[in-house]
Every structure is written in C-alpha cells, then in structure tokens.
N, C-alpha and C positions, 0 to 999 in steps of 0.2 A: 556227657552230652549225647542224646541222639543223633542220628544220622541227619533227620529232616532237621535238625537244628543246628547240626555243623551247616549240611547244605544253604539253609539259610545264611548264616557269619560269610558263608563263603561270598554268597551272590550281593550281598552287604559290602563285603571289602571291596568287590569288583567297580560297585558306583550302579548307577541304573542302568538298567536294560533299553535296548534299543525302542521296545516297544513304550516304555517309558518316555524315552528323550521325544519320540512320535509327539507320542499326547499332548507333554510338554509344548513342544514347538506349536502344534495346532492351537490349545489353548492359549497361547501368546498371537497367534494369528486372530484367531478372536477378540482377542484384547484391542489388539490394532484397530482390527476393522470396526468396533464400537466406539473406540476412541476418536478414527477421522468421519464417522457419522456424527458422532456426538458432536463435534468439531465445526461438520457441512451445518449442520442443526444451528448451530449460535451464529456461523458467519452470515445466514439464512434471515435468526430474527434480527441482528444487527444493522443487517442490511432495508430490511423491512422497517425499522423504526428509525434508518437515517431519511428512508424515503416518506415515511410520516412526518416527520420535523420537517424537512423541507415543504413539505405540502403545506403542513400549518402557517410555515412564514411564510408563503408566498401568499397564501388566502387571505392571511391575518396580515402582517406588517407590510405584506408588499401592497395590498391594496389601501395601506393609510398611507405609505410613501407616494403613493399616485394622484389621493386625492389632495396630501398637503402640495406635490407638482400642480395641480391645477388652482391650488390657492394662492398660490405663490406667484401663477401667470396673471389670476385676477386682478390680484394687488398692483402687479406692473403696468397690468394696462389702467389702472386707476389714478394712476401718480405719473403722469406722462407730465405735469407741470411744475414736477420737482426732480430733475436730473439725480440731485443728491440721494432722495430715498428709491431711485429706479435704482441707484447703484449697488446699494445697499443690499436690494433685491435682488437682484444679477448677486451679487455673493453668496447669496442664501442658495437660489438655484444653484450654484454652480454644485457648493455644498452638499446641497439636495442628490443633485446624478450623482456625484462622486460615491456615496453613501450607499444609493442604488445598486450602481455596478458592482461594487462591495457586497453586497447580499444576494444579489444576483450570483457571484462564484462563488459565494459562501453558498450557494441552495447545491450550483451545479457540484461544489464538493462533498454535497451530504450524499448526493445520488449515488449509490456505484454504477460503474460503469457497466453496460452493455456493447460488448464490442465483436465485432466478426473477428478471424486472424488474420483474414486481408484488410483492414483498417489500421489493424494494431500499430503499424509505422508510422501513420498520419497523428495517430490519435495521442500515440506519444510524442511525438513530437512540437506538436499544439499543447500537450499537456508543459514539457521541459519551456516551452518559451513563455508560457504564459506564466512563471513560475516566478522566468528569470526577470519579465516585466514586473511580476507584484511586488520580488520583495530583495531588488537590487543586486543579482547576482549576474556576472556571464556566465553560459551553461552553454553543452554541446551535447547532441544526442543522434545516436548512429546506433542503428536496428537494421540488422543482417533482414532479409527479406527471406529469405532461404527457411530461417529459423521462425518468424512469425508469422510465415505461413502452414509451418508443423504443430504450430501450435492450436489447440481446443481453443473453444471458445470461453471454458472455465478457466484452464490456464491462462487465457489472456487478459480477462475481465480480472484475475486476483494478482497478475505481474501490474499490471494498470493499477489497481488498488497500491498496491507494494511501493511502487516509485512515487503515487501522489503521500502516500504517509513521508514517505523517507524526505521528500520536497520541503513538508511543514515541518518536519524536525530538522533538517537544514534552517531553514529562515529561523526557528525559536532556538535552535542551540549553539550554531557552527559557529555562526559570525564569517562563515565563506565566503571568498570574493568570485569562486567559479565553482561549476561543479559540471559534471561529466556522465550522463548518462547512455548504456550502450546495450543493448541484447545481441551478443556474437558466437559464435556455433565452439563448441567445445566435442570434446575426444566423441564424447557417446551422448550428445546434445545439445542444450543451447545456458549460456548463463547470462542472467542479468546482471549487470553492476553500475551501482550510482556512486561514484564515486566526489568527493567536496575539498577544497585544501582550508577547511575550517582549523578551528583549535583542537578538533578531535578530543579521546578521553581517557582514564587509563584503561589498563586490558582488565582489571580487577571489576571494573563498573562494565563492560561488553559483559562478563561472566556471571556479575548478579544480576542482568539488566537495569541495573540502575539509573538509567540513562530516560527512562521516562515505559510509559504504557503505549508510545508508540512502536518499538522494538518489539515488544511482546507480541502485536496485533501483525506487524510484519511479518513476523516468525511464526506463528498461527496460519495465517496464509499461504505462506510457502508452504506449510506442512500440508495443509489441506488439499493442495494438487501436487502430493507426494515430490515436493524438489528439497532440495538440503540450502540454509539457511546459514550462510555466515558473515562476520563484520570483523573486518581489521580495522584497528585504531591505535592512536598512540598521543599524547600531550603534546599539541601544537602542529602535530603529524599529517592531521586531515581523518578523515573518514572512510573507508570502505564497505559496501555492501554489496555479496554476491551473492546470487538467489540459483542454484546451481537445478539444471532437471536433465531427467533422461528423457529425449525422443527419438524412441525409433526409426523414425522418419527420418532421419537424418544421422543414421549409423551409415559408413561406408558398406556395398554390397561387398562380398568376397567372393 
C-alpha cells in the first residue's frame, strides 16, 4: 500500500475531520431553518383560509340566519290573535339566536388570533371561560404577567392558538369535568400548560399521535416559535400539555 493510501485508512479510522463535522452541522442548520419556514409558510396559508371560511359564512349563512330573524319577527307580529302559534314562534326564535351565537364563535374560532403580549392575560382568559361555558367544564387559568409580557407577538397569537385547539380536544375526547390552564415562568422561560382530569390515553397513542390531528397541529405550532412540545397521559389519569420556551427576558441577571 502507498503512503497516501495508508494516510488515507488512517484519517478513515479516525472518523471525520473537524472541518467535516463544520459542514455537517451548518448543513443541518439549513435544514432547520427551511424546515420552520416551510412550516411559517403553511401555518400562514392555514391561517389565510380559516379567515376565508369565516368570511364566506358570515356573508353567506350569516346573512340568511338574519333574514330568516326578521321572518320569523314578521310572522309574530302577524299571529297576535293566536297566543298558541306566537308560541310556537317564540321557540323558533329562541332556536334561531341559539344557532346564531353558535356560528358566531364558530367564525371567531376560525379567525386566528391577533394579540399584543399585553392582552395575552385577558385574552386567555375570556378564551378558558368561554370554553368552560360552551361545553360544561370548570376550568381555571392563571397567566404570570411577567411571562406574557416577554412574550412576541408571534409567540402569543400561536400559545392562543395552542390552548384554543387543546380546549376543542378536551370537549370531543376527555369527558373532563375541570381543566386548568396556566402560563408560569420556568428555570430559562416561561411554560404553558393545560392541563384536564378527563379519561386521558395511553402513553403508546401520545407517541404515534393517535389521538387525533389536533396534537399534530399543536405540536407544529409550538415548534414554529421554537418552544419544545410535550403531553403526559395516562388511562383515566387526565391529560397534560406543556408548551415549554426560552425567553430571555426573563433569565435571571448574574
């Protein structure tokens, strides 16, 4: 064997070279940074076509719910000489708004949010009760102010996103009777967690997300304003969800 060709075997057994591992690493940094553009990109047109569907039903279905409201006033003032068919109306009405308000937070849930980080306390907060109104749970929610005020404006609009998905997967899957939402300052940041004392699930279904496409979209989100995404569970256990991020902002000085 040649010299250059031992030399070779040699720098062979040693593994790659430092300039190697370089390249390596940066081209994995690119990977990255194409991956959460690719990422900002879909959460982007996602976003853009839940605020087209909204639009369409408020143009479309909300303006035939308005005019069937005002059909439904005609009729009652018509029949003022039959108590029985005015009552009858009166339930249709009532029906009628019920159905409304229904679609109504069915639009405001298509919209994503646009939130300052000086709202973000209010805004969740109004989000957790309105939640616990629709769909018969107690809930509690406590948001550090320290911590939603370190927070971006991206990062707040997608932890708001995060808790309203995690809300509608509570109501379709826990069977919860309370549920506990909180943003509170940790070691080197701040973490979300919603947590439920529903039926929970196994840890084998947290792993393949089996648990539905709204886990995924949660987990896509988080990743999107670079926080780490996790979910304890257990069969009958409840539910956990922490949305874990670094802000600066809120590292002690030394």
């Amino acid at each position: 064997m040649t010299q250059s060709g031992t030399d070779s075997a040699v720098r062979s057994d040693r593994g790659p070279t430092l300039s190697e591992l370089e390249r390596e690493r940066a081209h994995r940094r690119v990977l990255k940074q194409q991956v959460a553009a690719l990422s900002r990109c879909r959460a982007d047109i996602e976003d853009e076509e839940r605020r087209r569907i909204g639009r369409d039903i408020h143009d479309g279905l909300g303006q035939q719910m308005t005019a069937l409201r005002m059909k439904l006033e005609l009729l009652y003032a018509q029949c003022g000489s039959s108590p029985a068919l005015q009552g009858q109306i009166a339930q249709a009405q009532a029906l009628v708004r019920a159905v409304d308000q229904d679609l109504d937070e069915f639009i405001a849930g298509l919209r994503p949010a646009t939130l300052r980080p000086i709202d973000f306390a209010d805004s969740m907060s109004v989000l957790v009760e309105r939640a616990s109104e629709q769909f018969g749970f107690a809930s509690e929610c406590a948001v550090f102010s320290g911590a939603a005020q370190a927070l971006s404006a991206e990062v707040a609009a997608n932890l708001y996103a995060i808790t309203q998905e995690a809300l509608h997967n509570i109501a379709k899957h826990a069977r919860a009777r309370s549920v506990c939402v909180s943003l509170s300052r940790s070691v080197d940041g701040a973490v979300l967690s919603i947590k439920d004392d529903g039926c929970g699930v196994q840890p084998v279904e947290v792993v393949r997300c089996r648990i539905g496409a709204g886990l995924s979209t949660m987990r896509e989100r988080a990743t999107l304003v670079g926080a780490h995404f996790e979910i304890e569970s257990a069969p009958g256990g409840g539910t956990t969800i922490y949305v874990r991020m670094f802000l600066p902002a809120l590292m002690p000085q030394l």
